[in-house]
KEKE-3310 file (N, C-alpha, C; in steps of 0.2 Angstrom, whole numbers, plus 5000, padded with zeros to 4 digits):
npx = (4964:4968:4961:4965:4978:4972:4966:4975:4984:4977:4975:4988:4991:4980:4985:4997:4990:4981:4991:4996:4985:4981:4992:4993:4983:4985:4997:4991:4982:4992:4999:4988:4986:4998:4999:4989:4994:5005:4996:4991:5004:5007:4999:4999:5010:5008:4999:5010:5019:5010:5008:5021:5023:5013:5017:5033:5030:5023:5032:5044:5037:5036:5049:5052:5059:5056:5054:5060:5057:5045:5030:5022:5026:5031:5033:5039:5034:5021:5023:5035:5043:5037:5032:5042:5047:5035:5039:5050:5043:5034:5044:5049:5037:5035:5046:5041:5031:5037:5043:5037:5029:5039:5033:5022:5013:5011:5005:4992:4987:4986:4978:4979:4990:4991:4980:4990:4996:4985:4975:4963:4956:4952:4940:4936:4932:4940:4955:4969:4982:4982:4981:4993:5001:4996:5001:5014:5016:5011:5017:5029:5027:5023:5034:5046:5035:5035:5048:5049:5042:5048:5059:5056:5050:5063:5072:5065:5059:5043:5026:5021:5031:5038:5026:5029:5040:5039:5029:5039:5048:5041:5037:5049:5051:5043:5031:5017:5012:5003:5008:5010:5000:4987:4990:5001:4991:4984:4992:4996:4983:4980:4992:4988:4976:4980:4988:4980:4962:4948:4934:4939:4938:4930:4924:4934:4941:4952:4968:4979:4981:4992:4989:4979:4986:4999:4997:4983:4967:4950:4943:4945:4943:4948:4962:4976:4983:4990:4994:5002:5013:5019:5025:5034:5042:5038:5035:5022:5008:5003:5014:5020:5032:5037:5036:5030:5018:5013:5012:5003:4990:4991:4984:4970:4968:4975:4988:4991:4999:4992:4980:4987:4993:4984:4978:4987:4986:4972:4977:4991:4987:4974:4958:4939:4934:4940:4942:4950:4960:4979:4986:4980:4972:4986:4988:4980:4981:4992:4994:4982:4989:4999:4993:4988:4994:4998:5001:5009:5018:5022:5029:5038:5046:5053:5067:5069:5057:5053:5065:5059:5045:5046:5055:5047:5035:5039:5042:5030:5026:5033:5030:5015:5019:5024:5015:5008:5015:5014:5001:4999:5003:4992:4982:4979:4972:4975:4982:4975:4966:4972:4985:4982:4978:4987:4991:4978:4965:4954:4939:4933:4917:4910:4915:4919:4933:4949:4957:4971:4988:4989:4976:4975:4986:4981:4970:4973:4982:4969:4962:4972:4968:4955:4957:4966:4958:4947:4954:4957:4944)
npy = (4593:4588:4596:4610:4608:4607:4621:4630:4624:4630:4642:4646:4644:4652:4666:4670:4674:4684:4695:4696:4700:4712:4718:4721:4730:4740:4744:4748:4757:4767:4767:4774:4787:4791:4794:4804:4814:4817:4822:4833:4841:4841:4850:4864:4865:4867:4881:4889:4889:4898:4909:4914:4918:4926:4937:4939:4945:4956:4964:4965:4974:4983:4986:4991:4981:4975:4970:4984:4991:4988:4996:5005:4995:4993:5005:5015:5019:5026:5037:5043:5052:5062:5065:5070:5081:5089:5093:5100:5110:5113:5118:5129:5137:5138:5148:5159:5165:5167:5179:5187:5191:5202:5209:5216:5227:5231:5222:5225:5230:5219:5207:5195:5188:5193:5184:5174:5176:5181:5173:5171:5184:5176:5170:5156:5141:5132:5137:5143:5143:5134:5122:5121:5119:5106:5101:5101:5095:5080:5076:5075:5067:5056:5050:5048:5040:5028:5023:5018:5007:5000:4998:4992:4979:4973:4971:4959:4963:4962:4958:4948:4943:4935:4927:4916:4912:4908:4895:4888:4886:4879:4868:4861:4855:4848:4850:4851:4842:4828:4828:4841:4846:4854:4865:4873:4876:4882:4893:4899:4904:4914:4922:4925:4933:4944:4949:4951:4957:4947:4942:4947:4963:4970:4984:4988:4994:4994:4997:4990:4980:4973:4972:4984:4995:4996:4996:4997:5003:5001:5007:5019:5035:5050:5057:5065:5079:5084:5073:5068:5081:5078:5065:5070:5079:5087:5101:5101:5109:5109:5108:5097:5082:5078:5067:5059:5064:5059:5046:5046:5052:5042:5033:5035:5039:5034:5030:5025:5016:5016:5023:5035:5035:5040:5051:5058:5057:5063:5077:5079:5073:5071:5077:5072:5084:5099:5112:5107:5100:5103:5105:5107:5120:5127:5130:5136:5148:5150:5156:5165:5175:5176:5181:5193:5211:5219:5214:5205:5213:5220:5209:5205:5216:5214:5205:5192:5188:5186:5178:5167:5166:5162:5148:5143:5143:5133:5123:5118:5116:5103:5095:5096:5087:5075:5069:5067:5058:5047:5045:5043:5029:5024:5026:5036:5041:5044:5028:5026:5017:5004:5008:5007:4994:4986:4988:4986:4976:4972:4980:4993:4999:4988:4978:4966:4955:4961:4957:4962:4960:4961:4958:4944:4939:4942:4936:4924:4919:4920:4909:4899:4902:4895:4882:4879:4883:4873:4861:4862:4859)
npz = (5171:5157:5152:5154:5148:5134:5133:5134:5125:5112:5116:5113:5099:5093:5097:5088:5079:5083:5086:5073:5066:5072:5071:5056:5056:5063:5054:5043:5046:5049:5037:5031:5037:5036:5023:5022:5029:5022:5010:5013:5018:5005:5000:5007:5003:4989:4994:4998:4987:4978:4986:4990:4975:4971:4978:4976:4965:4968:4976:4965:4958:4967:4969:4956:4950:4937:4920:4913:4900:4896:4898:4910:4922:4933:4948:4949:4936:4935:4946:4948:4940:4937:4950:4959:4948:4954:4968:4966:4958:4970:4978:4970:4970:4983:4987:4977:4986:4996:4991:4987:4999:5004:4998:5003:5003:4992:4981:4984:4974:4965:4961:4959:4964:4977:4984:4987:4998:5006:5008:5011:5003:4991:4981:4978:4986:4988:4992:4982:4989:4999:4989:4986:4997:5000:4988:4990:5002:5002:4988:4995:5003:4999:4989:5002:5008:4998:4997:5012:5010:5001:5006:5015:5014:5004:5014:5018:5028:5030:5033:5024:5021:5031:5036:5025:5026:5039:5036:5028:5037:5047:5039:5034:5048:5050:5057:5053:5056:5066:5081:5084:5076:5080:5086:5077:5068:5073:5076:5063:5059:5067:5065:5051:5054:5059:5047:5038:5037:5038:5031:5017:5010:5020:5030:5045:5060:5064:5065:5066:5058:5045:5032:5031:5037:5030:5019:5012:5017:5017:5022:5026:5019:5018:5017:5031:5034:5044:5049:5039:5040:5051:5052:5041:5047:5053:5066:5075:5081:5093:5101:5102:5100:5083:5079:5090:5088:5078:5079:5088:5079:5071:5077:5074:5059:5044:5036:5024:5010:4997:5001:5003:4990:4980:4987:4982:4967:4965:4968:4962:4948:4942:4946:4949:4954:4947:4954:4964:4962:4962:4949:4940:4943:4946:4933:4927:4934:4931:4918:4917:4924:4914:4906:4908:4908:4917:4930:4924:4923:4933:4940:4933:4934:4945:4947:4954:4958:4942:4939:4946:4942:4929:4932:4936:4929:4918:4924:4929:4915:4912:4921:4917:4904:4907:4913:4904:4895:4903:4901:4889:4885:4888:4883:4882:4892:4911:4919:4932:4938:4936:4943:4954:4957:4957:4973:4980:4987:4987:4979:4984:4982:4976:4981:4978:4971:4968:4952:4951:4955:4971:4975:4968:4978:4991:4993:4987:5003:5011:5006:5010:5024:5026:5022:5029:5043:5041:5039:5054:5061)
capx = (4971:4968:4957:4966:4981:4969:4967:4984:4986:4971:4976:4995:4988:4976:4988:5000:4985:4979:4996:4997:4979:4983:4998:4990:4978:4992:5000:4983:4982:4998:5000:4984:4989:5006:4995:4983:4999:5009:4992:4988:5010:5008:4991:5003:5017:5004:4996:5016:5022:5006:5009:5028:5024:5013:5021:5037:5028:5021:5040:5047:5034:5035:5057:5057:5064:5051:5058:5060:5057:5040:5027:5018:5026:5033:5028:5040:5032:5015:5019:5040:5044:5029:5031:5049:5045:5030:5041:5051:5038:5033:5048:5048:5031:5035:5052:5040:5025:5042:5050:5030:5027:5042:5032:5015:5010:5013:5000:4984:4982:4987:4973:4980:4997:4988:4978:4996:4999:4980:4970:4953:4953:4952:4932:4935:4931:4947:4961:4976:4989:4981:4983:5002:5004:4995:5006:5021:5016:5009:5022:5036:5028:5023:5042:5047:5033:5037:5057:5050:5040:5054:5065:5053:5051:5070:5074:5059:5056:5036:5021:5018:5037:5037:5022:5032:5048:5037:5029:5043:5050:5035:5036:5054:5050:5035:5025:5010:5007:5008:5003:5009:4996:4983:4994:5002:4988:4982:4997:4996:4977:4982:4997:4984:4973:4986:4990:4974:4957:4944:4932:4941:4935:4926:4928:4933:4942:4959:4975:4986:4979:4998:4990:4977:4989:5002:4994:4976:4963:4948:4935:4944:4944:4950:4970:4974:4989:4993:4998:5009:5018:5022:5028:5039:5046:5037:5033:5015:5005:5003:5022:5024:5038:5032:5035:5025:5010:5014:5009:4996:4987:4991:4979:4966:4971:4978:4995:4993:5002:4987:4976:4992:4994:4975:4975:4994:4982:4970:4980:4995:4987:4967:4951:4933:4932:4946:4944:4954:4969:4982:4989:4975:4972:4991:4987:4976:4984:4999:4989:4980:4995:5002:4987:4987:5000:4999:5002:5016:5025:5024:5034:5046:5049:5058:5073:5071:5049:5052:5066:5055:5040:5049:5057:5038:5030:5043:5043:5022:5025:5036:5024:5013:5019:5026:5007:5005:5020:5010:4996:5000:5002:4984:4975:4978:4968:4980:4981:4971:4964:4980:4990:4979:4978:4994:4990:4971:4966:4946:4937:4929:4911:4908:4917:4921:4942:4954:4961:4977:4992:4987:4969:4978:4987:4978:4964:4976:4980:4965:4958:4975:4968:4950:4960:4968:4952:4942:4956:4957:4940)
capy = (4595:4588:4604:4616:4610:4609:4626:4632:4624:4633:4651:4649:4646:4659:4671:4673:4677:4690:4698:4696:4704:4718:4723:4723:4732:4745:4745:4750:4763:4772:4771:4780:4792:4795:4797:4812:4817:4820:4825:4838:4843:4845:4855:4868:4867:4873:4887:4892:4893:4903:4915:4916:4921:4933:4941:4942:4949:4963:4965:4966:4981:4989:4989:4992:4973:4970:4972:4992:4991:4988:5004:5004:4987:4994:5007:5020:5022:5028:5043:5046:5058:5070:5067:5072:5088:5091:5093:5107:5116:5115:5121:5136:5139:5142:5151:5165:5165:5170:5184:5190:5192:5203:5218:5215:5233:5232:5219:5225:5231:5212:5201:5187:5187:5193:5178:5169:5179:5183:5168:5174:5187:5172:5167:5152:5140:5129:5142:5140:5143:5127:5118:5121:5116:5100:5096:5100:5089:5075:5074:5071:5059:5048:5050:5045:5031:5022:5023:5015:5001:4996:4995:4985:4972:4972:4967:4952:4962:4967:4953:4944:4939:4933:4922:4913:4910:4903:4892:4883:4883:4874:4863:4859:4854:4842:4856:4854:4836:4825:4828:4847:4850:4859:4870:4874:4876:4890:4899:4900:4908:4920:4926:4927:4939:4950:4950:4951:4956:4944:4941:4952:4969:4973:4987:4988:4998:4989:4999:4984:4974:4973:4978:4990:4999:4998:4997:5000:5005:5004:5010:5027:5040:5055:5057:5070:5083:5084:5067:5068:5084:5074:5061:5071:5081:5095:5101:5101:5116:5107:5107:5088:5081:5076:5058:5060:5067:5056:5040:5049:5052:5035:5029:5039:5041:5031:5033:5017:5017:5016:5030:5042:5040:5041:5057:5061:5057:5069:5083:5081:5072:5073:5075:5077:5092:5102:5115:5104:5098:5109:5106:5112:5126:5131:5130:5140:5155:5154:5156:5170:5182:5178:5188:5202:5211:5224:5209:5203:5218:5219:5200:5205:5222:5211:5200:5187:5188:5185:5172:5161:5163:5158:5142:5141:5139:5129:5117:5116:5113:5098:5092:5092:5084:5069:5065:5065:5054:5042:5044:5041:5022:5018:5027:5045:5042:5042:5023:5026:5011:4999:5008:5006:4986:4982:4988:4985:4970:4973:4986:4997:4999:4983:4972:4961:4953:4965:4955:4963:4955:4962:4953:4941:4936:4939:4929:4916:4918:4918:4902:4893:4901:4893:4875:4877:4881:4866:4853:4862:4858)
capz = (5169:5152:5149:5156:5143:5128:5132:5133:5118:5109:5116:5112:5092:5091:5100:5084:5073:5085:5086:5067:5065:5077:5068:5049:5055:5065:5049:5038:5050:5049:5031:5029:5042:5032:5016:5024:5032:5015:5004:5019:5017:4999:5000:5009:4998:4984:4993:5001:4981:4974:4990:4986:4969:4970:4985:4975:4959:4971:4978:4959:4957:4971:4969:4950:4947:4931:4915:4911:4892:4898:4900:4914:4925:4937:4953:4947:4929:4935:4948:4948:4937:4938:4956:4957:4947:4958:4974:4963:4957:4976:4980:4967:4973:4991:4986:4975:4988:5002:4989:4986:5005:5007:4996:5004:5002:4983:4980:4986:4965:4959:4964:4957:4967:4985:4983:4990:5001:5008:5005:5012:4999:4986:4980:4979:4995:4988:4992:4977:4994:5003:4986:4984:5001:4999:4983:4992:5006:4997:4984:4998:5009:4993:4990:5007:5011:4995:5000:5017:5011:4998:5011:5022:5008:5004:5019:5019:5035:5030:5037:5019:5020:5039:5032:5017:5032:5045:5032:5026:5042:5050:5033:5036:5053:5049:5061:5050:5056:5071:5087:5085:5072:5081:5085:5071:5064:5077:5075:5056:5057:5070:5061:5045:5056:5060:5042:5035:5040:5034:5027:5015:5010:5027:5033:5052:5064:5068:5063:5067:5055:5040:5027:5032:5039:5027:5011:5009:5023:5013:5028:5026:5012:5017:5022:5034:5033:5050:5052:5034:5041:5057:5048:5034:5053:5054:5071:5076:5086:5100:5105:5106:5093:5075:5082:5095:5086:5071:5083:5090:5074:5067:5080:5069:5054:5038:5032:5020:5003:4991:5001:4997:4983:4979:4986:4978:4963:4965:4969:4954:4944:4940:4949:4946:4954:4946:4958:4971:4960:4960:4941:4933:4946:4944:4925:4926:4937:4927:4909:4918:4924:4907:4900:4910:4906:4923:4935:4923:4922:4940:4942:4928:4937:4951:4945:4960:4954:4937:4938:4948:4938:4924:4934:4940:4922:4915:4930:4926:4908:4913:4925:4911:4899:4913:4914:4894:4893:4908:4898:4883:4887:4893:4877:4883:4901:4918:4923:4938:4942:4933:4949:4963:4957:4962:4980:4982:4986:4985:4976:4991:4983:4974:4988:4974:4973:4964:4949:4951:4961:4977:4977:4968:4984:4999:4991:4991:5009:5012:5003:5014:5031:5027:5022:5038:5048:5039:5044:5062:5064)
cpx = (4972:4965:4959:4975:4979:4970:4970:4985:4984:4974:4982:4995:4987:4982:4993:4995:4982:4983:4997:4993:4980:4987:4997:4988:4981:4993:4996:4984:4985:4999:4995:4986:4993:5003:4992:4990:5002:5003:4992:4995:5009:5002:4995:5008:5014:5004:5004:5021:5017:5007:5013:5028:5022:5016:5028:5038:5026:5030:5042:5043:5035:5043:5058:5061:5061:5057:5054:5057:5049:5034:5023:5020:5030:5033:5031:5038:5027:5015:5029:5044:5042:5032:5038:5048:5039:5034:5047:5048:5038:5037:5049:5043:5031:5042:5049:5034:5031:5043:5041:5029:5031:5040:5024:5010:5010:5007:4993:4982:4984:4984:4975:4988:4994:4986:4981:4998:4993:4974:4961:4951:4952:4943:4933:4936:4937:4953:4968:4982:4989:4982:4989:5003:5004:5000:5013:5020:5013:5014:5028:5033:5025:5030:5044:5044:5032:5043:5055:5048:5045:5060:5064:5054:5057:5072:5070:5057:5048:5032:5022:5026:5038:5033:5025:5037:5045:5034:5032:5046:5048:5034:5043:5053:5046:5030:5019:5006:5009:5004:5005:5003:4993:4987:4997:4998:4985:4988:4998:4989:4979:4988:4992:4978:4976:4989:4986:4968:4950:4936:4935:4938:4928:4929:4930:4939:4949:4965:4981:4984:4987:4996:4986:4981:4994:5001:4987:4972:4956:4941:4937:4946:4949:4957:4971:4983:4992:5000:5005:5015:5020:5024:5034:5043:5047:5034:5024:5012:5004:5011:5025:5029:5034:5033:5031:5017:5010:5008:5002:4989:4986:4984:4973:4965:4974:4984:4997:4993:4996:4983:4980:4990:4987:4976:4982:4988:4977:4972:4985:4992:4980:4961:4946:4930:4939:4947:4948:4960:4973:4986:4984:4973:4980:4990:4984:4978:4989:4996:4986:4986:5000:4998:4984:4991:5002:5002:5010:5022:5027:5028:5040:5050:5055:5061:5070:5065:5050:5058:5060:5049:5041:5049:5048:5034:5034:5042:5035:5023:5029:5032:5020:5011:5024:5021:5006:5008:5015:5002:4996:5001:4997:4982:4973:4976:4975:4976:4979:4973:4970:4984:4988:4979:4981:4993:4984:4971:4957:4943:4934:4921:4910:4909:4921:4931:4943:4957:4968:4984:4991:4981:4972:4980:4987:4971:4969:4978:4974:4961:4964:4972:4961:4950:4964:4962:4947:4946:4956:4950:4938)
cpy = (4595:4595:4609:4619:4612:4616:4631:4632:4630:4641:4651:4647:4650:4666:4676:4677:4684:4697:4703:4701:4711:4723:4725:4729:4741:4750:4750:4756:4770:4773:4773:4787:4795:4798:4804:4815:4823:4822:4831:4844:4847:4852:4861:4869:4870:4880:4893:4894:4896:4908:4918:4920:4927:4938:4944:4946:4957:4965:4969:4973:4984:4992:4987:4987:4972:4975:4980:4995:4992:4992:5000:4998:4989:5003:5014:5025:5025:5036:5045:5052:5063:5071:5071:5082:5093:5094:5100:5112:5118:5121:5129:5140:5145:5149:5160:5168:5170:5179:5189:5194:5197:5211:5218:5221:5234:5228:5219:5226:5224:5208:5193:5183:5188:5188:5173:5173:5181:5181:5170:5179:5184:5169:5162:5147:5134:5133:5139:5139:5135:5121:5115:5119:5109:5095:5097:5094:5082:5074:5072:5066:5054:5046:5046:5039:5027:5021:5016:5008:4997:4994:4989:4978:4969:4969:4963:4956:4966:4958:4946:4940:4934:4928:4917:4909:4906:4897:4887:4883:4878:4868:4857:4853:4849:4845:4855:4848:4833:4829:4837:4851:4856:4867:4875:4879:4884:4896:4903:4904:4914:4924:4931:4933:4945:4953:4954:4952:4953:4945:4948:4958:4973:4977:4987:4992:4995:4991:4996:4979:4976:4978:4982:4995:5001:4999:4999:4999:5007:5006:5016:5030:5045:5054:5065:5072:5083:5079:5066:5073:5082:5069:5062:5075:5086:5095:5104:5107:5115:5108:5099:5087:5079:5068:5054:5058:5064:5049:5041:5049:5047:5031:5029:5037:5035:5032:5025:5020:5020:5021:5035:5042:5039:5049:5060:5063:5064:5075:5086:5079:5071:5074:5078:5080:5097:5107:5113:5099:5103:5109:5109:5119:5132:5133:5136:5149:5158:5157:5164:5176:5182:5183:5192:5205:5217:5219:5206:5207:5221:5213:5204:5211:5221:5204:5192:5184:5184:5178:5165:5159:5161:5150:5140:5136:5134:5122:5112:5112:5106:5094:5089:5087:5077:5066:5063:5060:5047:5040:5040:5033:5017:5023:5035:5047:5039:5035:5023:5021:5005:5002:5007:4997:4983:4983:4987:4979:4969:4981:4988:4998:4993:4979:4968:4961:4958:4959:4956:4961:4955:4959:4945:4934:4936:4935:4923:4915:4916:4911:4897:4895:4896:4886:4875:4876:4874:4859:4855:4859:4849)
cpz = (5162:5148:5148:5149:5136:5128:5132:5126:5112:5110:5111:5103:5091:5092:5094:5078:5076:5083:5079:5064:5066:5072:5061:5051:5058:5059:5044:5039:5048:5042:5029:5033:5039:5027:5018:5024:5025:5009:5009:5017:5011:4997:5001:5004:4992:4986:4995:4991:4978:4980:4987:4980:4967:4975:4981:4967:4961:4972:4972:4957:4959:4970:4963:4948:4939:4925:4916:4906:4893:4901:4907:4920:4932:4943:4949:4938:4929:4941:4951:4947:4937:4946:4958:4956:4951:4964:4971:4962:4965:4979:4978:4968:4981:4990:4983:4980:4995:4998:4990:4993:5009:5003:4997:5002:4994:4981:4980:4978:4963:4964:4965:4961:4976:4987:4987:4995:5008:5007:5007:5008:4991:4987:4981:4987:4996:4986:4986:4983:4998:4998:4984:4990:5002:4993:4986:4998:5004:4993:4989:5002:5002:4992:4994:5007:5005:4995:5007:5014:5006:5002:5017:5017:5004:5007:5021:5028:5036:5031:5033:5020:5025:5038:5031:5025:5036:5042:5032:5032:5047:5045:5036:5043:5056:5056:5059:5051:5064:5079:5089:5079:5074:5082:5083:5066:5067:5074:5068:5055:5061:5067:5054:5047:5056:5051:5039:5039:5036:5039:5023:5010:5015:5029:5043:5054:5068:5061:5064:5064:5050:5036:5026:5032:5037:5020:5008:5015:5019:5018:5029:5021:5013:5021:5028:5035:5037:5051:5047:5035:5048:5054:5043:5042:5055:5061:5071:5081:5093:5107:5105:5100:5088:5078:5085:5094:5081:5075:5085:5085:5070:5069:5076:5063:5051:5038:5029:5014:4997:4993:4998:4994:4977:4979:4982:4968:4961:4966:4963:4949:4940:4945:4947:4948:4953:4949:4965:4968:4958:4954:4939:4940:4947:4939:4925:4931:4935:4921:4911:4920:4918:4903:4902:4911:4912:4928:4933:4921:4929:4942:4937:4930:4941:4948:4948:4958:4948:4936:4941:4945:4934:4927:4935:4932:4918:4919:4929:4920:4909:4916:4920:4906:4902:4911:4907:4894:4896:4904:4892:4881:4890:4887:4879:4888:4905:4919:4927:4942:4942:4938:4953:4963:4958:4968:4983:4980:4983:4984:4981:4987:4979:4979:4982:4974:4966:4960:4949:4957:4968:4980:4976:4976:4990:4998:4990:4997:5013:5011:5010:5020:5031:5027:5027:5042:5047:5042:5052:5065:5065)
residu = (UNK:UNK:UNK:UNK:UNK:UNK:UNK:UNK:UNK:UNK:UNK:UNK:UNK:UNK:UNK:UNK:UNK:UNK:UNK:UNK:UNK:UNK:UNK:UNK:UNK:UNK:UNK:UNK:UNK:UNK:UNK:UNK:UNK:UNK:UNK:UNK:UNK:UNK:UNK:UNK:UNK:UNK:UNK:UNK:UNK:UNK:UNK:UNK:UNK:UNK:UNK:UNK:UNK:UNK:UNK:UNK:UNK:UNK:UNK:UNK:UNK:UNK:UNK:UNK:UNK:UNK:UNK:UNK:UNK:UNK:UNK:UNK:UNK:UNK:UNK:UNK:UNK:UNK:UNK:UNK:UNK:UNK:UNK:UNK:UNK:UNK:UNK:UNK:UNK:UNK:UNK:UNK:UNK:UNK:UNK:UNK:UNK:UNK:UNK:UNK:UNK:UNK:UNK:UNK:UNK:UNK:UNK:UNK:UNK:UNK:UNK:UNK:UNK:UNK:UNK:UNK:UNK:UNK:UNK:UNK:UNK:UNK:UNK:UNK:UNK:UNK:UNK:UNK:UNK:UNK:UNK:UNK:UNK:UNK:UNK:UNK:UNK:UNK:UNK:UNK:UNK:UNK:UNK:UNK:UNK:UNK:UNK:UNK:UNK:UNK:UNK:UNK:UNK:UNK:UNK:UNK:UNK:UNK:UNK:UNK:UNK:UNK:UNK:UNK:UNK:UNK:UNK:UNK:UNK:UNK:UNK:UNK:UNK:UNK:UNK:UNK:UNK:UNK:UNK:UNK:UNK:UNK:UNK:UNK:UNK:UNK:UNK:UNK:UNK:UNK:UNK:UNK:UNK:UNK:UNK:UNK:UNK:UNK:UNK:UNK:UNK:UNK:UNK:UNK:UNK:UNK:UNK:UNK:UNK:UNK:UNK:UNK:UNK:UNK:UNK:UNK:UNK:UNK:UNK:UNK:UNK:UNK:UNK:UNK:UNK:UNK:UNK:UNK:UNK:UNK:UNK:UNK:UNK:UNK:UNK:UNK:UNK:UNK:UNK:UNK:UNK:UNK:UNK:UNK:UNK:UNK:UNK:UNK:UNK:UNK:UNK:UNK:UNK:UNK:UNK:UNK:UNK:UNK:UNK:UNK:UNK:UNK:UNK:UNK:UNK:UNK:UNK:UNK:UNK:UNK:UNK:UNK:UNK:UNK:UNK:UNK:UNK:UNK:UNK:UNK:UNK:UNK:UNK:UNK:UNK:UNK:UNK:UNK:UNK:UNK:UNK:UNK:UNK:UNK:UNK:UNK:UNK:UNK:UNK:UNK:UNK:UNK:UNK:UNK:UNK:UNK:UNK:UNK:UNK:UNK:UNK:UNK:UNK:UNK:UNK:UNK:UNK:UNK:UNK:UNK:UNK:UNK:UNK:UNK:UNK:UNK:UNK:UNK:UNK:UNK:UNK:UNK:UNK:UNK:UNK:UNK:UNK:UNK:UNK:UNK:UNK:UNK:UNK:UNK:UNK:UNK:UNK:UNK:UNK:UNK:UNK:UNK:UNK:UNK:UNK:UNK:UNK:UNK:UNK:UNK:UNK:UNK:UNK:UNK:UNK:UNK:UNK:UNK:UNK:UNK:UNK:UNK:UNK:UNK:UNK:UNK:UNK)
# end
């Protein structure tokens, strides 16, 4: 009996020290756990204000917010104005190529006018009448699909904004720790796929990737006119509606910002086959009916002829001297590459990261989805 109390004794000693032990040891625990917790927190709150920023530097570009004063800082300094005047000319273009097609028997002696009227009778295997349609359909949907994507981004309702919101909301919410981490953390990679397709500058074959699909598709080159005249709501040969056949073709086909206006590029504004842009191939048809004086006494003959070729070459010389203007702020060369950098994120044949805001800041997503996957694992 005497044992049984000794032993009593002895537990109900030890018992407070275990208790005590226990709960240090609890405690150790938890204030480590809180430490990772709020190091891990803030780890986030970094890469959520270097996303923010450059997301709302891209923003400020694309809606014209940066200062004005400033050449070149903003989306409309680099293809507005030209383009603008491009989409008149167009217009003046189709307006003389209609009044032309109403004396078609008159033209068989002006070469250089039949040409718009009878393209298979042109040498060349880049017809001047498929150039003027391309500058008129390419000048309006650049038009248009920078209107759209400003308004997507206006209203925070484009991918990279959706990001930044879910973010803070799951910050707010202490989502990033805790027994809904893993979760969290899934849902934050899976969103980042859908955004991004990584390792970035791969090409691959996934048109519901964000920003494949709204800003740069760097696995495809060539744009395709169909899908732009189903998209500005022109009816298609097929008979289906332009919406139709817009979607249709999307499956296909690019209609991402930075290809346009790549090929917007090459057609108003330089390429290095000058046989396939149509400013210097206007240039060059307007200059030649100026210096042949049968051709131009035939246009001056006809009122309705002669005012348009007027409006026509005047519209040119504007055009012109738009692009000097544009030039004239990068050393006399079209800033090219200085506009595609705010939209590209990876150069297409090096692979290497775009310096400019757009690499910028999906190479910071980027880095946060690989700090997520490393704690996920």
């Amino acid at each position: 009996m005497k044992k049984i109390k000794k032993f009593s004794l002895f537990f109900a000693s030890i018992s407070p020290f275990i208790l005590m032990t226990q709960s240090c040891f609890n405690s150790s625990f938890d204030r480590k756990a809180e430490s990772e917790n709020k190091e891990f927190e803030s780890k986030i709150k970094n890469y959520l204000s270097r996303i923010e920023l450059k997301n709302n530097e891209f923003k400020n570009f694309l809606n014209n917010k940066n200062n004005p004063n400033i050449p070149l800082n903003n989306i409309k300094d680099f293809y507005e104005e030209p383009n603008n005047i491009a989409i008149e000319l167009s217009t003046h273009l189709n307006n003389f190529i209609s009044e032309l097609s109403k004396s078609r028997s008159d033209l068989v002696e002006f070469n250089k006018l039949n040409i718009l009227i009878e393209p298979s009778l042109e040498e060349n295997e880049n017809k001047l009448v498929d150039l003027i349609n391309k500058l008129n359909f390419i000048s309006n949907d650049v038009k248009k699909l920078v209107e759209e994507k400003q308004n997507l981004t206006k209203n925070d309702d484009d991918a990279y904004s959706t990001l930044i919101q879910d973010i803070k909301n799951h910050l707010s919410g202490g989502l990033f720790v805790g027994q809904t981490q893993n979760n969290t953390i899934k849902f934050f990679k899976d969103s980042i796929n859908l955004l991004l397709h990584l390792p970035l500058g791969e090409d691959c074959d996934c048109r519901n990737i964000f920003y494949k699909s709204n800003y740069y598709d760097s696995s495809v080159i060539d744009v395709n006119y169909n899908l732009i005249k189903a998209y500005l709501g022109f009816n298609s040969e097929n008979g289906n509606t332009s919406e139709e056949e817009y979607q249709k073709l999307l499956k296909i086909h690019t209609h991402a910002l930075a290809n346009i206006i790549r090929e917007w590029l090459f057609i108003t504004v330089e390429n290095d086959d000058n046989q396939k842009n149509a400013r210097f191939r206007l240039n060059q048809w307007v200059d030649s009916i100026k210096n042949d004086s049968k051709t131009l006494n035939y246009i001056n003959s006809n009122e309705k002829l002669k005012s348009l070729f007027e409006i026509i070459s005047l519209s040119l010389d504007a055009l012109n001297k738009s692009i000097q203007e544009i030039n004239s702020n990068n050393s006399g060369k079209y800033p090219f590459d200085k506009f595609l950098s705010f939209i590209v994120d990876v150069d297409k044949d090096s692979k290497t990261l775009n310096d400019g805001i757009m690499g910028q800041l999906n190479n910071t997503i980027n880095e946060f989805y690989q700090f997520l996957d490393s704690k996920g694992q």
